[in-house]
VOPAKOL-448561 format. One line per field, with one value per residue (C-alpha): x, y, z. Coordinates in Angstrom, 1 decimal. Example, Ala and Ser with C-alpha at 12.3 -4.5 7.8 and 13.67 -1.06 7.14 Angstrom:
xx = 12.3, 13.7
yy = -4.5, -1.1
zz = 7.8, 7.1
# end
This chain:
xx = 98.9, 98.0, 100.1, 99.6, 99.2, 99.9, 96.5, 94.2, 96.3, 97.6, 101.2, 102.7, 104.6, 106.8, 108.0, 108.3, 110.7, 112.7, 112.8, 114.3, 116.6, 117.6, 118.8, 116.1, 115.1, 111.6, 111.9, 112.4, 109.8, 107.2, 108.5, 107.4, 104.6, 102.9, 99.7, 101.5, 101.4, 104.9, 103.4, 103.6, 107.1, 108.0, 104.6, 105.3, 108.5, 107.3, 104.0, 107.4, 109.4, 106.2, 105.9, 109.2, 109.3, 106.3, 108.0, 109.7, 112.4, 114.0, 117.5, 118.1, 121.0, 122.0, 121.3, 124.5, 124.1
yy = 6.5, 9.9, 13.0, 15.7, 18.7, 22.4, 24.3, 25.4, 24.5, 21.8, 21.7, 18.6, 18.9, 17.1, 19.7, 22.1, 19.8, 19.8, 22.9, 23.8, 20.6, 22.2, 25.4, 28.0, 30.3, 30.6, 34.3, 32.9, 29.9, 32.5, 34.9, 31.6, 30.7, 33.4, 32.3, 30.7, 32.6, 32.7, 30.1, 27.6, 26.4, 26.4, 24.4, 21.9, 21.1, 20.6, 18.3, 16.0, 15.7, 14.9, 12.3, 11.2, 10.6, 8.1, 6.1, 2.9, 2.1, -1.4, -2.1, -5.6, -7.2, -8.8, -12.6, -14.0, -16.3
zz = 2.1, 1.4, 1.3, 3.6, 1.9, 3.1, 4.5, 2.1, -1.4, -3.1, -2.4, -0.3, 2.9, 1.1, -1.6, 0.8, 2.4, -0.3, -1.2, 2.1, 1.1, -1.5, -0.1, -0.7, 1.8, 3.3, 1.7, -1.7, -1.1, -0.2, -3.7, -5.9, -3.8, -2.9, -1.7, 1.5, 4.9, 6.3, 8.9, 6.7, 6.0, 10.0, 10.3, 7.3, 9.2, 12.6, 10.7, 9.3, 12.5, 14.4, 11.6, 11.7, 15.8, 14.7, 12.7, 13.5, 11.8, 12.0, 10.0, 8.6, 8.1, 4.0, 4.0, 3.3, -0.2
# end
């Protein structure tokens, strides 16, 4: 499965992710990374919840020995 990517670079949806995780700001996102628009943090987290609602997920239960 491939990795989306943030428009027009390199950078995964994914690191941006955790970079917001983490606890920076989009302000200091944007300082590192300044080839982004503003646009894209807000965007990168709507792309993951959209992909998140998606996803199934099904918990199973420990098979007893």
């Amino acid at each position: 499965m491939l990795n989306p990517v943030i428009g027009g670079t390199k950078i995964p949806v994914e690191f941006i992710l955790k970079l917001r995780a983490s606890g920076l700001t989009v302000g200091e996102i944007l300082q590192d990374y300044s080839h982004l628009a503003k646009e894209d943090i807000p965007d990168s987290l709507e792309y993951d919840a959209t992909a998140l609602k998606n996803k199934i997920i099904v918990e199973l239960e420990a098979a007893s020995a």
